[in-house]
Every structure is written in structure tokens, then in C-alpha cells.
PDB file as gemmi writes it, atoms N, CA and C in Angstrom:
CRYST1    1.000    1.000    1.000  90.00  90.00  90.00 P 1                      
ATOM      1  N   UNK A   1       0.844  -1.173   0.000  1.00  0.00           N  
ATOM      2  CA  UNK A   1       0.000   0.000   0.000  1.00  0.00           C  
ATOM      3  C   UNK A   1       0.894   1.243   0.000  1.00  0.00           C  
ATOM      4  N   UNK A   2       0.625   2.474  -0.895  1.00  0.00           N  
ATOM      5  CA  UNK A   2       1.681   3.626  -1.185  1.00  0.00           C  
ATOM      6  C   UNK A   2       1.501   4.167   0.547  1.00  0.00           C  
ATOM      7  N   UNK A   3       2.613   4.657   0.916  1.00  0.00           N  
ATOM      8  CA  UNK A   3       2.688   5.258   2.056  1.00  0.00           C  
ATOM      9  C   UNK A   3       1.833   6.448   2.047  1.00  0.00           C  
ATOM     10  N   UNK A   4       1.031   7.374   2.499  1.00  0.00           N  
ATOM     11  CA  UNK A   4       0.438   8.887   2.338  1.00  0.00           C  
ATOM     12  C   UNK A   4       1.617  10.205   2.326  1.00  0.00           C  
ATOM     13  N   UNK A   5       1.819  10.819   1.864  1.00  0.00           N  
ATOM     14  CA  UNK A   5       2.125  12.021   1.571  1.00  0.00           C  
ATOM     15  C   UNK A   5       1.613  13.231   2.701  1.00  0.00           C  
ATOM     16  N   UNK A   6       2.959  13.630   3.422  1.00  0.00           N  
ATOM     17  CA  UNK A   6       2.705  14.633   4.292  1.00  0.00           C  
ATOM     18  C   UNK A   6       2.720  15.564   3.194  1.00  0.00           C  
ATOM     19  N   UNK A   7       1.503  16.952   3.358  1.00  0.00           N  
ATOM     20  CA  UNK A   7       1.345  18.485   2.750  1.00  0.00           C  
ATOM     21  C   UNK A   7       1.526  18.917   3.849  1.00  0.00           C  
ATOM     22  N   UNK A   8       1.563  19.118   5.133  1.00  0.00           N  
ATOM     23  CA  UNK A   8       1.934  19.973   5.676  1.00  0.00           C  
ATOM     24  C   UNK A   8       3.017  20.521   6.074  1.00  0.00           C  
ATOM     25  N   UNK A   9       2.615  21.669   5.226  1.00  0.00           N  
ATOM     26  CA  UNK A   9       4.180  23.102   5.111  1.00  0.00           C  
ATOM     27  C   UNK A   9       3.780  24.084   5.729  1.00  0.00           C  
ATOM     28  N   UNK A  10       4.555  25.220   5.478  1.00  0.00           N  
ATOM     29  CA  UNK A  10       4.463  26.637   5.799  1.00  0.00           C  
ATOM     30  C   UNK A  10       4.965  27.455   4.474  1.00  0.00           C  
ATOM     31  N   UNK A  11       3.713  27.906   3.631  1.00  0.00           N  
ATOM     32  CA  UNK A  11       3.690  28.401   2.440  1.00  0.00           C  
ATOM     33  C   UNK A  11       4.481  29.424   2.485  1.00  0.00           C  
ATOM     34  N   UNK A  12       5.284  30.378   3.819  1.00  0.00           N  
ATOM     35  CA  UNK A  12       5.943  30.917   3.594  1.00  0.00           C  
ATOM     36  C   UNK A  12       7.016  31.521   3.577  1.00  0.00           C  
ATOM     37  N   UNK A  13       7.382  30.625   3.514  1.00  0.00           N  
ATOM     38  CA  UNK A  13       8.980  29.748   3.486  1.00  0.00           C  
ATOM     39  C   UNK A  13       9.109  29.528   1.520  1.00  0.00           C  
ATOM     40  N   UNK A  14       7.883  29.806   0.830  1.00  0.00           N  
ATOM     41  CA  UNK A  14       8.104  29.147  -0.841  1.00  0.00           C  
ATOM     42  C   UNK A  14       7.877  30.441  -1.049  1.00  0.00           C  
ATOM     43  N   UNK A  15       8.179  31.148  -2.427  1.00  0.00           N  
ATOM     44  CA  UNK A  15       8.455  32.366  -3.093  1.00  0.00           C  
ATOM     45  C   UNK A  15       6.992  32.126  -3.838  1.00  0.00           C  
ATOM     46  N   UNK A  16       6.707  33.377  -4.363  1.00  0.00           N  
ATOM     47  CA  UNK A  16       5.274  33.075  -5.363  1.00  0.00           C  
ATOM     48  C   UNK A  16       5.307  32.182  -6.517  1.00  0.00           C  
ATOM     49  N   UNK A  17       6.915  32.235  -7.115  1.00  0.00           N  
ATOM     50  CA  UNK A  17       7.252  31.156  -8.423  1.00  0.00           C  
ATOM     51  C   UNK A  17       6.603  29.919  -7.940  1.00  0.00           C  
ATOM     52  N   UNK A  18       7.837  29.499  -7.108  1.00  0.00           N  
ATOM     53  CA  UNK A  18       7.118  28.151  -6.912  1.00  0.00           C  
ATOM     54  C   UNK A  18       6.075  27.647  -6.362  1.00  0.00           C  
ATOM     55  N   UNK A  19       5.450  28.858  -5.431  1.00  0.00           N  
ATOM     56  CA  UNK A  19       4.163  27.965  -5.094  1.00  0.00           C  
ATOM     57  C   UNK A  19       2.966  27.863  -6.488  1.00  0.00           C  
ATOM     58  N   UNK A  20       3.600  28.959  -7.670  1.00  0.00           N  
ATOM     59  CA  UNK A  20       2.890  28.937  -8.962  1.00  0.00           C  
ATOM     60  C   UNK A  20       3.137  27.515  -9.424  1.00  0.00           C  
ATOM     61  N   UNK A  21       4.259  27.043  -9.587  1.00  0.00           N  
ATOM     62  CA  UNK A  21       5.078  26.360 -10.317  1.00  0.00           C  
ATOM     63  C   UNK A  21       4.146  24.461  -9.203  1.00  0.00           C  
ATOM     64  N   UNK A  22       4.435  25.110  -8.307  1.00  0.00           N  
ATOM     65  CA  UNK A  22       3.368  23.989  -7.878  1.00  0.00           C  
ATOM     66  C   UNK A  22       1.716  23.374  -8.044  1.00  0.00           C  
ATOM     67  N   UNK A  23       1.308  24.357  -8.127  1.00  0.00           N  
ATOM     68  CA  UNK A  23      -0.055  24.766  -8.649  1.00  0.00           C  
ATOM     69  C   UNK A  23       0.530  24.127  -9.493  1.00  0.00           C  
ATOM     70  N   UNK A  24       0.528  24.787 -10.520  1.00  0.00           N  
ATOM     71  CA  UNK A  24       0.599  24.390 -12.471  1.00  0.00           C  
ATOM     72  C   UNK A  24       1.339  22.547 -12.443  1.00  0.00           C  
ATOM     73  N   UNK A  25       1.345  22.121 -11.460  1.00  0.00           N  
ATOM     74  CA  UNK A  25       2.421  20.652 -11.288  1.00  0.00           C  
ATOM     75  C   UNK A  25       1.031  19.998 -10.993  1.00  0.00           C  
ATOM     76  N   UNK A  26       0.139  20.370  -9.741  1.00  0.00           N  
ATOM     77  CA  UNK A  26      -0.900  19.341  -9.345  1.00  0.00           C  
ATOM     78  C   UNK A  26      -1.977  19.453 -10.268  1.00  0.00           C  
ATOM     79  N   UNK A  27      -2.572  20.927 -10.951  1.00  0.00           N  
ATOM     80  CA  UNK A  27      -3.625  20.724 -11.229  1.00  0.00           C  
ATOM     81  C   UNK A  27      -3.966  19.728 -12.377  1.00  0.00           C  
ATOM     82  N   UNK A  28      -3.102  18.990 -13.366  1.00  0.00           N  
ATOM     83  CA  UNK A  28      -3.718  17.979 -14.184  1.00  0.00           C  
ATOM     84  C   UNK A  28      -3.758  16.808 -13.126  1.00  0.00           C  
ATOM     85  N   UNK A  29      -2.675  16.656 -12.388  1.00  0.00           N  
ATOM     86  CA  UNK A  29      -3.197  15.695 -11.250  1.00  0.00           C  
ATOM     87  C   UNK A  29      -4.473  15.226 -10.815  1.00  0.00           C  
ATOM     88  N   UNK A  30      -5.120  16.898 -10.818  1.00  0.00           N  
ATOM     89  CA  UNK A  30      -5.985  16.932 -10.081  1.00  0.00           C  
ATOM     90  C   UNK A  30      -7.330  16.319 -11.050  1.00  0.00           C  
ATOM     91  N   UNK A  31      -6.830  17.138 -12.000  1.00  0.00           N  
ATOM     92  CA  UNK A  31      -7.600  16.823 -13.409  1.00  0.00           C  
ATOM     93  C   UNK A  31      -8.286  15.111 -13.374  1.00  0.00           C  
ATOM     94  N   UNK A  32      -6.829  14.725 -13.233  1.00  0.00           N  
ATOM     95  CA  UNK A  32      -6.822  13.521 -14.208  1.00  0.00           C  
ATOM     96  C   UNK A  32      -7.666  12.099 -13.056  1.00  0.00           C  
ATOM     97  N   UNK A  33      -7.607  12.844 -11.721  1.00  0.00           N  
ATOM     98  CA  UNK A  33      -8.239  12.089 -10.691  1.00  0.00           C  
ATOM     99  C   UNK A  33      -9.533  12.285 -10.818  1.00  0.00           C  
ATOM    100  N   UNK A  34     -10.003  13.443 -11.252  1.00  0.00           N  
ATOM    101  CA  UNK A  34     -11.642  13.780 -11.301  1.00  0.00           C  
ATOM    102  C   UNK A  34     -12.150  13.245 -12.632  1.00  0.00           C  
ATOM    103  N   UNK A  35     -11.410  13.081 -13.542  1.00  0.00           N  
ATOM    104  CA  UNK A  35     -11.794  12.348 -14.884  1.00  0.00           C  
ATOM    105  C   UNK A  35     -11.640  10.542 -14.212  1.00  0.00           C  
ATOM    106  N   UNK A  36     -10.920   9.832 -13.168  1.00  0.00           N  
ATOM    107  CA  UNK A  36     -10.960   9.219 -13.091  1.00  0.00           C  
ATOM    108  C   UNK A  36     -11.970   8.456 -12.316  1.00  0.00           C  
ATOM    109  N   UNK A  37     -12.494   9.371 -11.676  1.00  0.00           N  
ATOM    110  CA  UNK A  37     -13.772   9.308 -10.671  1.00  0.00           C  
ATOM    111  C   UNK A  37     -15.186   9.178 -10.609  1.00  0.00           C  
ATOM    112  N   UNK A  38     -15.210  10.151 -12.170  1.00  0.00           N  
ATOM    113  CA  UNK A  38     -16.254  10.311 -12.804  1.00  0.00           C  
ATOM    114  C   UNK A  38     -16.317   8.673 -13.914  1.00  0.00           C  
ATOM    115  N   UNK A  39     -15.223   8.328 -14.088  1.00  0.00           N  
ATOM    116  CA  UNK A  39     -15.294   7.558 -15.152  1.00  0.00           C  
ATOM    117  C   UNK A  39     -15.598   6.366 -13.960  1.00  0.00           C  
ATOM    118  N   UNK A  40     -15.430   5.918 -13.299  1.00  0.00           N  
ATOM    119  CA  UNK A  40     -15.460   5.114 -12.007  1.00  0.00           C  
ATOM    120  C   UNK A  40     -17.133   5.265 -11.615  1.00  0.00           C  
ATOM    121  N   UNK A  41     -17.679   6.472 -11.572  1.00  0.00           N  
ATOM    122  CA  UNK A  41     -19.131   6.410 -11.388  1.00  0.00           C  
ATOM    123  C   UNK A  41     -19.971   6.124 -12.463  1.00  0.00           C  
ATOM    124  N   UNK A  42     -19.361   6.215 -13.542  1.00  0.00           N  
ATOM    125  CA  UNK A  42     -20.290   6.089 -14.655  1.00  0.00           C  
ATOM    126  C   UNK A  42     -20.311   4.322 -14.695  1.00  0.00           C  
ATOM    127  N   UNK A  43     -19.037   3.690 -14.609  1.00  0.00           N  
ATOM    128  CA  UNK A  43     -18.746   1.997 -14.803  1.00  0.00           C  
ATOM    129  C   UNK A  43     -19.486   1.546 -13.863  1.00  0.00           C  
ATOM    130  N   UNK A  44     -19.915   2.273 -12.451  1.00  0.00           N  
ATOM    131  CA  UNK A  44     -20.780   1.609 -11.526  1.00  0.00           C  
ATOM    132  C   UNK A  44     -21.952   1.701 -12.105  1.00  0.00           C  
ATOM    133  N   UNK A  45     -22.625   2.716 -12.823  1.00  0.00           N  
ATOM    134  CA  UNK A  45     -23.894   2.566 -12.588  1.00  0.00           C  
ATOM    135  C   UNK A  45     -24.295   1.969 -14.204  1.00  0.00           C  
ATOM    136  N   UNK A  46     -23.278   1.326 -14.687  1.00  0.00           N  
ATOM    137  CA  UNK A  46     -23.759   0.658 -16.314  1.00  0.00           C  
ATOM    138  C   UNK A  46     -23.199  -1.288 -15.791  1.00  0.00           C  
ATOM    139  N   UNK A  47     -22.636  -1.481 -14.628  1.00  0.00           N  
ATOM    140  CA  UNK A  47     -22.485  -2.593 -14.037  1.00  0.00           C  
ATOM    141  C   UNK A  47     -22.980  -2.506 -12.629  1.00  0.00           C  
ATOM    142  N   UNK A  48     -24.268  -2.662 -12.619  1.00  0.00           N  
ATOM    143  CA  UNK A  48     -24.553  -2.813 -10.987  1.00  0.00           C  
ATOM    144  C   UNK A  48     -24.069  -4.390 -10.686  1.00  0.00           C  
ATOM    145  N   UNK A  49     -24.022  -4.786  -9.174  1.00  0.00           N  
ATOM    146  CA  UNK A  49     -24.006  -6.052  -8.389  1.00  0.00           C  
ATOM    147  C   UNK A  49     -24.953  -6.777  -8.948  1.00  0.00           C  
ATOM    148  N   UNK A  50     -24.490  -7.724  -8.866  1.00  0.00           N  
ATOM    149  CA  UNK A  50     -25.763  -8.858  -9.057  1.00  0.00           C  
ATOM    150  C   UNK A  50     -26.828  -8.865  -7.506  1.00  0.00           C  
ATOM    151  N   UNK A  51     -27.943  -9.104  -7.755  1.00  0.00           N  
ATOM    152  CA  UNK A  51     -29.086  -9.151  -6.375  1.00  0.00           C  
ATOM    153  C   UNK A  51     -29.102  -8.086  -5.931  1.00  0.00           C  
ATOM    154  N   UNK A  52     -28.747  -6.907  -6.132  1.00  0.00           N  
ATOM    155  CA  UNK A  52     -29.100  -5.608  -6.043  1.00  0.00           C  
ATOM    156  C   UNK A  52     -30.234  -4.706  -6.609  1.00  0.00           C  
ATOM    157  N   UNK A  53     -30.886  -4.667  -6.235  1.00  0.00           N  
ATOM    158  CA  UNK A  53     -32.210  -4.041  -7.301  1.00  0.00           C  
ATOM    159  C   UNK A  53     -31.606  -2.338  -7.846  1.00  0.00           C  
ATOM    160  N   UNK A  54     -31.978  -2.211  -8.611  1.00  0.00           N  
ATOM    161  CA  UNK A  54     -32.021  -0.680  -9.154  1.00  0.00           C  
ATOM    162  C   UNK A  54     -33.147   0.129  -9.490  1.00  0.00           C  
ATOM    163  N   UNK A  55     -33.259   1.175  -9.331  1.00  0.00           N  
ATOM    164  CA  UNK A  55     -35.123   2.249  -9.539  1.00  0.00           C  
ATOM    165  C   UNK A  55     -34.431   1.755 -11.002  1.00  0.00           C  
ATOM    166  N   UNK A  56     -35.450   2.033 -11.780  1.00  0.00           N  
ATOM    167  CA  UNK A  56     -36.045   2.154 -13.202  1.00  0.00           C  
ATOM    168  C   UNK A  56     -35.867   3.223 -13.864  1.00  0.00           C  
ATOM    169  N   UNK A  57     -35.112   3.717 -14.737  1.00  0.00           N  
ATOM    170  CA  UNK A  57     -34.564   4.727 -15.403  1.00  0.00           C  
ATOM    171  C   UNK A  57     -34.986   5.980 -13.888  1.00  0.00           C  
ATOM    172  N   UNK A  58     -34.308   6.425 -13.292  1.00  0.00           N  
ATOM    173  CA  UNK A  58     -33.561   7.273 -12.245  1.00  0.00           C  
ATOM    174  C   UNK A  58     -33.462   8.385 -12.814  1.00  0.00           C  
ATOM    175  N   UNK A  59     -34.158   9.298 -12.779  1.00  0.00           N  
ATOM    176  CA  UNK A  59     -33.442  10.587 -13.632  1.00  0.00           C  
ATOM    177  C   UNK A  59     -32.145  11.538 -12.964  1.00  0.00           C  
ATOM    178  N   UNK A  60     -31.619  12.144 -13.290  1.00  0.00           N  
ATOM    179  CA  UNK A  60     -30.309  13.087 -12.740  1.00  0.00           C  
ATOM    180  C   UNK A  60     -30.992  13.734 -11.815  1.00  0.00           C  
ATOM    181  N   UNK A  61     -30.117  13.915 -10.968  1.00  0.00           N  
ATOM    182  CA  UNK A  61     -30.726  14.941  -9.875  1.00  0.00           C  
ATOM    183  C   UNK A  61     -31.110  16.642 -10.429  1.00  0.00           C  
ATOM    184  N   UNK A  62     -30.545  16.884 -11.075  1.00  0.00           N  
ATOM    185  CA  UNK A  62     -30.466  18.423 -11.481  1.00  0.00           C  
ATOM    186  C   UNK A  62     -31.358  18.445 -12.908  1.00  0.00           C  
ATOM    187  N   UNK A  63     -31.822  17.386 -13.452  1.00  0.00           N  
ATOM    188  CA  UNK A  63     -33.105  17.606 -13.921  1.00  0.00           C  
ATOM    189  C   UNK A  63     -34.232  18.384 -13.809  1.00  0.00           C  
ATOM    190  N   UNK A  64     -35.359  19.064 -14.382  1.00  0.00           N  
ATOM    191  CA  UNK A  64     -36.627  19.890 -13.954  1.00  0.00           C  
ATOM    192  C   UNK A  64     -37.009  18.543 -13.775  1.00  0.00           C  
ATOM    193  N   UNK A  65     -38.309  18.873 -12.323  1.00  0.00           N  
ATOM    194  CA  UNK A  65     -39.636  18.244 -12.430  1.00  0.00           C  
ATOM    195  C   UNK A  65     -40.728  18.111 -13.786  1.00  0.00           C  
ATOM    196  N   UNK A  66     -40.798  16.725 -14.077  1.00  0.00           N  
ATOM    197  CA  UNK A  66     -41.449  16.306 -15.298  1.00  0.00           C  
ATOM    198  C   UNK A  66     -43.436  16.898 -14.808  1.00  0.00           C  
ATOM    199  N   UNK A  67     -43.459  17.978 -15.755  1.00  0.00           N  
ATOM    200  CA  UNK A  67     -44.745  18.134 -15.465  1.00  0.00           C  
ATOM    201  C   UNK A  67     -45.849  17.802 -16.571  1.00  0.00           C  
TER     202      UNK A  67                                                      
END                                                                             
């Protein structure tokens, strides 16, 4: 199992470069975890468990009320 990663610093102790230069380092990171997450929720809900029931076409939450 990967060990965890201490973040705790004192930002100011780093110059504005690099805490830029850091930024601009994590955010596809960050990217590439939320594309991975999303892609992870979508594989759950097109493979449910077996003996699990599911509602019947579910609409999105952020849908209007069907009037």
C-alpha cells in the first residue's frame, strides 16, 4: 500500500514562483483524478451487483420536475 504524503508546510517559506510552479504541477493531477472518478461512477452505474435491485430509469438529480 503507497505510504500517504505529508502536505503539511508553511507556504511561507516558498516564493510566489514556486508555489505557482506547484499549482501548475498538481492541477492535471488533479484533473486527471476527477476524470478518473467520474469515469469510475459512470462503470458503476452501467455494471450494478448482481441481487441488487435498481429504480427504473432514475433521472439526474439536477433535472426539472417532469410536469
Amino acid at each position: 500500500m503507497p505510504q500517504p504524503i505529508d502536505l503539511n508546510f508553511d507556504p511561507s517559506v516558498f516564493s510566489l514562483e514556486q508555489l505557482d510552479a506547484l499549482l501548475q504541477a498538481i492541477q492535471p493531477l488533479v484533473g486527471q483524478l476527477e476524470d478518473a472518478y467520474y469515469q469510475a461512477l459512470l462503470m458503476q452505474r452501467q455494471h450494478t451487483l448482481p441481487g441488487i435491485p435498481q429504480p427504473p430509469n432514475d433521472p439526474p438529480f439536477n433535472d426539472p420536475l417532469p410536469f
